[in-house]
Structure formats: structure tokens, C-alpha cells
BADRENKE-894854 format. One record per atom (N, C-alpha, C): atom name; x, y, z; residue in one letter. Coordinates in Angstrom, 3 decimals, padded with zeros to 6 digits, always signed. Layout:
+------+----------+----------+----------+------+
| atom |       xx |       yy |       zz | type |
+------+----------+----------+----------+------+
|   CA |        X |        Y |        Z |    a |
...
+------+----------+----------+----------+------+
***
This chain:
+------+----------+----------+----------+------+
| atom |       xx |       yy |       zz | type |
+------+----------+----------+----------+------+
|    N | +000.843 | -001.169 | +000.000 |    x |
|   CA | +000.000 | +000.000 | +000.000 |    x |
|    C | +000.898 | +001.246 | +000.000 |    x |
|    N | +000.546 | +002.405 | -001.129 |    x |
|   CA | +001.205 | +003.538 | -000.462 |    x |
|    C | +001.392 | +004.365 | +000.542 |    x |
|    N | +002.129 | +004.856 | +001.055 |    x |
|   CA | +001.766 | +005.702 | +001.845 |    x |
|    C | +000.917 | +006.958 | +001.766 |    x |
|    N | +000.921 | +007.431 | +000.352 |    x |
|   CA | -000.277 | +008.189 | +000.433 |    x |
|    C | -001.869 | +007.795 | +000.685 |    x |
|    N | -001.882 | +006.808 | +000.600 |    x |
|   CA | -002.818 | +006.157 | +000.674 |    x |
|    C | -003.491 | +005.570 | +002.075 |    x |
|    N | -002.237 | +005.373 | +003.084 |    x |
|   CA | -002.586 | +004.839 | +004.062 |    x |
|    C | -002.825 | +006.409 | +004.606 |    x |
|    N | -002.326 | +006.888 | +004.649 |    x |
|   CA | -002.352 | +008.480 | +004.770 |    x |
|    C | -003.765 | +008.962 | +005.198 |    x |
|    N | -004.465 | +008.917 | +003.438 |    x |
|   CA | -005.847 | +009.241 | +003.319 |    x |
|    C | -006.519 | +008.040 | +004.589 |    x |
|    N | -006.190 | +006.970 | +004.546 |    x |
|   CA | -007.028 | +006.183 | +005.708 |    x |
|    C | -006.645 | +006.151 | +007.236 |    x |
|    N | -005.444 | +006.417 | +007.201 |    x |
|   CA | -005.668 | +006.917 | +008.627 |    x |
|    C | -006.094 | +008.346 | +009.501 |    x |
|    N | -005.821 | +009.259 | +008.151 |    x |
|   CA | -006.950 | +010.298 | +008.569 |    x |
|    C | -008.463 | +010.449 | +008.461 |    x |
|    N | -009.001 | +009.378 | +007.701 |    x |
|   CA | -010.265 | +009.182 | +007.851 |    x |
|    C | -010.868 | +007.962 | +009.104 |    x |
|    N | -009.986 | +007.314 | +009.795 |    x |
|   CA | -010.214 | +006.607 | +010.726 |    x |
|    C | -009.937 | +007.535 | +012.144 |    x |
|    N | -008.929 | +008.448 | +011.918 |    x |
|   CA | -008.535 | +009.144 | +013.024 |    x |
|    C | -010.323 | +009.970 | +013.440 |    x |
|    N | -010.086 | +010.987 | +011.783 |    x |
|   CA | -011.610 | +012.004 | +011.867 |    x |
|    C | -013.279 | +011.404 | +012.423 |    x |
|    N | -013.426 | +010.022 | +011.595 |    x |
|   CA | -015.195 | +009.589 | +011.721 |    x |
|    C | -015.165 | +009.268 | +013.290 |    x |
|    N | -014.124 | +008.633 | +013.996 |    x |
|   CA | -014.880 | +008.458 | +015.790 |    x |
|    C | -015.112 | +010.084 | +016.392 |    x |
|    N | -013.844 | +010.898 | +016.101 |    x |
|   CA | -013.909 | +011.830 | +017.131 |    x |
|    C | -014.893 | +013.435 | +016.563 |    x |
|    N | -015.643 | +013.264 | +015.104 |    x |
|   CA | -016.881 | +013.766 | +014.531 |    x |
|    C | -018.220 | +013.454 | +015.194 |    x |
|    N | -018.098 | +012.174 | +015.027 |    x |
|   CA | -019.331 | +010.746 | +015.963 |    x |
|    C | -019.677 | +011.752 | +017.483 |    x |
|    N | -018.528 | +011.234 | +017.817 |    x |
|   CA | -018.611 | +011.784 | +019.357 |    x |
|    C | -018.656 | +013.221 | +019.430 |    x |
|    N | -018.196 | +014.002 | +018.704 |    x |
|   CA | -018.611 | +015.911 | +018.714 |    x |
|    C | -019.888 | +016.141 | +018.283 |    x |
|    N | -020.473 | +015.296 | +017.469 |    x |
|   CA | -021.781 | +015.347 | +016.817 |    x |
|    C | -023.189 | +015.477 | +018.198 |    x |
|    N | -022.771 | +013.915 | +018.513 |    x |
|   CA | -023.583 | +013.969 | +019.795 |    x |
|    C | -023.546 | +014.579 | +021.194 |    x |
|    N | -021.704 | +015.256 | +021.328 |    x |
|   CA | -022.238 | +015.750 | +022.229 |    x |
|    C | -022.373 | +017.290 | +022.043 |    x |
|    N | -022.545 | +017.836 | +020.890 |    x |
|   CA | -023.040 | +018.787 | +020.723 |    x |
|    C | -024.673 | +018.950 | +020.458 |    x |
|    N | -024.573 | +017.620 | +020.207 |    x |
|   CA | -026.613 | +017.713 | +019.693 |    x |
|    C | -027.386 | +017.669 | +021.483 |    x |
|    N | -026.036 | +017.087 | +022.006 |    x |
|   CA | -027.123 | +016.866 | +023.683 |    x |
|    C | -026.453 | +017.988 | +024.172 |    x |
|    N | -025.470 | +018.957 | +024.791 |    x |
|   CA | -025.268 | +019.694 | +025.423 |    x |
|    C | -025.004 | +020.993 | +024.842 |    x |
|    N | -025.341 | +021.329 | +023.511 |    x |
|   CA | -025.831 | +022.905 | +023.308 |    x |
|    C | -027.471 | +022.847 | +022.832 |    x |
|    N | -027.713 | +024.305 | +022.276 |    x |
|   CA | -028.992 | +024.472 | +021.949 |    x |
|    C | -028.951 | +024.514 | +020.489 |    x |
|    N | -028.029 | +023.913 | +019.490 |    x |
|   CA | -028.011 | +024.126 | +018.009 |    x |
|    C | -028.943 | +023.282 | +017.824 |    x |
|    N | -029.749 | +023.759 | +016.453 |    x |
|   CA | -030.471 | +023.053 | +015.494 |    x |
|    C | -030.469 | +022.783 | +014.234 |    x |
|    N | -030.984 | +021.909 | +013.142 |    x |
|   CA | -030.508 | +022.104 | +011.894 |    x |
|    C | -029.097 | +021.590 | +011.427 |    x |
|    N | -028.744 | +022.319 | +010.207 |    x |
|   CA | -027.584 | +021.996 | +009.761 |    x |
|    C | -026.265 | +022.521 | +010.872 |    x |
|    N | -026.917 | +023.242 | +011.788 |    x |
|   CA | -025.072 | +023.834 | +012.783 |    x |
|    C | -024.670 | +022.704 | +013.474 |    x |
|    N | -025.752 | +021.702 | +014.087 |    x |
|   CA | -025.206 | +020.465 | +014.231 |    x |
|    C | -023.620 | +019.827 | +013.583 |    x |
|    N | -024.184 | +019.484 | +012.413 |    x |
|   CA | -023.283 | +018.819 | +011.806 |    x |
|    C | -021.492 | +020.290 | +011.155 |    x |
|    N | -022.020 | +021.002 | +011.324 |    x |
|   CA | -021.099 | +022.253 | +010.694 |    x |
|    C | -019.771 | +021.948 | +011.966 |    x |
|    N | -021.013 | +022.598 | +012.625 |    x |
|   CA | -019.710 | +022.833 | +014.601 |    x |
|    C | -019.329 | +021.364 | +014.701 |    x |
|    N | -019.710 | +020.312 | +014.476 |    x |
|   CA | -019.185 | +019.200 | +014.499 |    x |
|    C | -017.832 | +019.128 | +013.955 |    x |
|    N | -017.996 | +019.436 | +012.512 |    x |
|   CA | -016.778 | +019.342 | +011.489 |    x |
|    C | -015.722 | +020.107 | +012.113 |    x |
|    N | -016.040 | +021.754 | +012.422 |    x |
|   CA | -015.139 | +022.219 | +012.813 |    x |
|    C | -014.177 | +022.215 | +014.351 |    x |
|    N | -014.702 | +021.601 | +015.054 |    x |
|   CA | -014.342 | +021.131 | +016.014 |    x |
|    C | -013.701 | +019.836 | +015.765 |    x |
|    N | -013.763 | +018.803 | +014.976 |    x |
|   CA | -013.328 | +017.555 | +014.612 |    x |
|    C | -011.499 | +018.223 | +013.862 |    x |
|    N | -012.037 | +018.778 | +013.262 |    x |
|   CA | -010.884 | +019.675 | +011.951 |    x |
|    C | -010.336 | +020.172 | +012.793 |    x |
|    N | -009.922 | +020.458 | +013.917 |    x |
|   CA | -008.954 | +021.518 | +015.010 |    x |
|    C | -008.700 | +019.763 | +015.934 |    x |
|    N | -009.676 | +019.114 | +016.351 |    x |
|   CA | -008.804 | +018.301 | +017.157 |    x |
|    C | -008.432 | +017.069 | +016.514 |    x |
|    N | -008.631 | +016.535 | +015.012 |    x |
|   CA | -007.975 | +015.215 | +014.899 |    x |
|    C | -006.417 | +015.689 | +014.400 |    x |
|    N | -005.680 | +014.518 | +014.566 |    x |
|   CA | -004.446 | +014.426 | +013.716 |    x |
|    C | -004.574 | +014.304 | +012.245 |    x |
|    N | -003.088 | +014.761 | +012.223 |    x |
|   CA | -003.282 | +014.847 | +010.289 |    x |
|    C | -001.995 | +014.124 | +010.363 |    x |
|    N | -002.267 | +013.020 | +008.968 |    x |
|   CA | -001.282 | +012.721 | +008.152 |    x |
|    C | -001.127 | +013.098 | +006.889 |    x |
|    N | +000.498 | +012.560 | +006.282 |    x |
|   CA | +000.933 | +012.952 | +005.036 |    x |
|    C | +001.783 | +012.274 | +004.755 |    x |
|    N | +001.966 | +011.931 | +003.857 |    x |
|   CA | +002.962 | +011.109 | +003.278 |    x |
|    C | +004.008 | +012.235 | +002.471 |    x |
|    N | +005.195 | +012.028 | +002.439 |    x |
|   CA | +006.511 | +013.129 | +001.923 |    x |
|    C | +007.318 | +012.199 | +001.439 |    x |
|    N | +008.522 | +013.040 | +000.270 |    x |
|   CA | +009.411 | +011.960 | +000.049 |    x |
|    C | +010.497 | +012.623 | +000.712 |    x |
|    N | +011.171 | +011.834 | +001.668 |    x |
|   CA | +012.839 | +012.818 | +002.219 |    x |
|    C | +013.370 | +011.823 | +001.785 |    x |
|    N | +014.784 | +012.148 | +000.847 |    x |
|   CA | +015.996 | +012.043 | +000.267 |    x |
|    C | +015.401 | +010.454 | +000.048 |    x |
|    N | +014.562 | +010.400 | -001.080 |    x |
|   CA | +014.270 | +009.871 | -002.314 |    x |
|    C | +013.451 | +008.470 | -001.664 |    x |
|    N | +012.935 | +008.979 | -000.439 |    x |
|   CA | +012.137 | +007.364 | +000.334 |    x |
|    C | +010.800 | +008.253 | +000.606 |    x |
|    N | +009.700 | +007.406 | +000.382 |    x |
|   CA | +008.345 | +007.459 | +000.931 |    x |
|    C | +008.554 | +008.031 | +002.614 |    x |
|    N | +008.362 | +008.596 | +003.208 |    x |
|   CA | +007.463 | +008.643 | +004.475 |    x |
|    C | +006.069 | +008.962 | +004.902 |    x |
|    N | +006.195 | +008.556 | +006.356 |    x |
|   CA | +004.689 | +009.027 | +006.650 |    x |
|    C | +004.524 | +009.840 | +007.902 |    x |
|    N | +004.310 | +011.405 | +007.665 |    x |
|   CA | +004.158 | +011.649 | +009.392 |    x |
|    C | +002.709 | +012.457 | +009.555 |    x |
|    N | +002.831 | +012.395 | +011.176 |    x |
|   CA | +001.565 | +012.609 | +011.436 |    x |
|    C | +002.006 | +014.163 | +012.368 |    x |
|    N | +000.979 | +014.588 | +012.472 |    x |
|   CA | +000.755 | +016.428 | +013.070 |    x |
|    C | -000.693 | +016.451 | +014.461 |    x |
|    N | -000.302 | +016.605 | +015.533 |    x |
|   CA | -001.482 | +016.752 | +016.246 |    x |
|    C | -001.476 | +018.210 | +017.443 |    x |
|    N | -002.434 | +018.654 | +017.384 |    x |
|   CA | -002.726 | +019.462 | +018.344 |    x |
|    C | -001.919 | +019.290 | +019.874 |    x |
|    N | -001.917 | +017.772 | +020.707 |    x |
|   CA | -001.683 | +017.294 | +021.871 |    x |
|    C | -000.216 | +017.276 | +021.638 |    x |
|    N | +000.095 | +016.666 | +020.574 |    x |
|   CA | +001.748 | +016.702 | +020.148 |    x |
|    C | +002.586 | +017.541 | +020.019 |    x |
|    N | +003.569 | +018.099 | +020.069 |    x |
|   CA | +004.637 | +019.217 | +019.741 |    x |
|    C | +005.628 | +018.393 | +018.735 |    x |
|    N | +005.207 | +019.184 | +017.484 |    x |
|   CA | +006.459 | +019.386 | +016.481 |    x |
|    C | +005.571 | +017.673 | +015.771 |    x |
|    N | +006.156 | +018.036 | +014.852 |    x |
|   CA | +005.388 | +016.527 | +013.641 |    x |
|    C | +006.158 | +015.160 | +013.802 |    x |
|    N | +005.581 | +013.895 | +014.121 |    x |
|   CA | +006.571 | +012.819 | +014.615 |    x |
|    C | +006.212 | +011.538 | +012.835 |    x |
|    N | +007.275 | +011.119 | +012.645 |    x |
|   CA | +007.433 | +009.997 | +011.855 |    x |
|    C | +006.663 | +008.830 | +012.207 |    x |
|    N | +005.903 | +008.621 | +011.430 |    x |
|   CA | +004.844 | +006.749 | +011.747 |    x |
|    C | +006.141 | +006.606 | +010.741 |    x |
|    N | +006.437 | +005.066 | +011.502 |    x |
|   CA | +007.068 | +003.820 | +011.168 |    x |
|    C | +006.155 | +002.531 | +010.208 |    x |
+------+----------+----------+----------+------+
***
């Protein structure tokens, strides 16, 4: 598998739990209705999941990841 690829899937495994869980507990502990539900969801999801990327340094695939909780961007192995 590429790493760009695992990339795209581990940022979509990182994003759908911790959306899930902002979803609901924004639908039970504010007063939004409608589409702000799902909006403030996203944007709250988009500030706290990690991001990956795949890069090439000196002519090899890598893969690193970037998080809010983390300082400075660390290498997945």
C-alpha cells in the first residue's frame, strides 16, 4: 500500500470516531439546530484530529503525522 494512501485512511479513521462523538455531544449539550449540528461538528473535529501525510525525504516514501496534543510533527514507522 502507499503511503499516500494509508495516509488518506488513517486520517479518515482518526476524523469519523472523534466527529461521531462531537456530533452527539453537541446535539445533547448545546442548543443548536438544523444543519449547525453537523457544521460545529466538522469544525471542532478539523482543530482536534491528527493529520497525516505522506513526503518523500531524500528519495524514500514517508509518513508523518501532526497533532494538536503533540509538539512538532513525529514519523509513523
Amino acid at each position: 500500500m502507499k503511503k499516500s494512501t494509508k495516509a488518506l485512511l488513517f486520517n479518515f479513521l482518526c476524523f469519523a470516531p472523534i466527529y461521531i462523538l462531537a456530533y452527539f455531544a453537541i446535539k445533547s449539550f448545546t442548543n443548536l439546530t438544523g444543519y449547525w449540528i453537523p457544521v460545529t461538528s466538522f469544525v471542532v473535529t478539523t482543530i482536534l484530529a491528527p493529520r497525516f501525510q505522506a513526503g518523500r525525504i531524500h528519495g524514500e516514501d514517508r509518513l508523518f503525522m501532526r497533532w494538536l496534543f503533540i509538539k512538532g510533527v513525529k514519523e509513523i514507522k
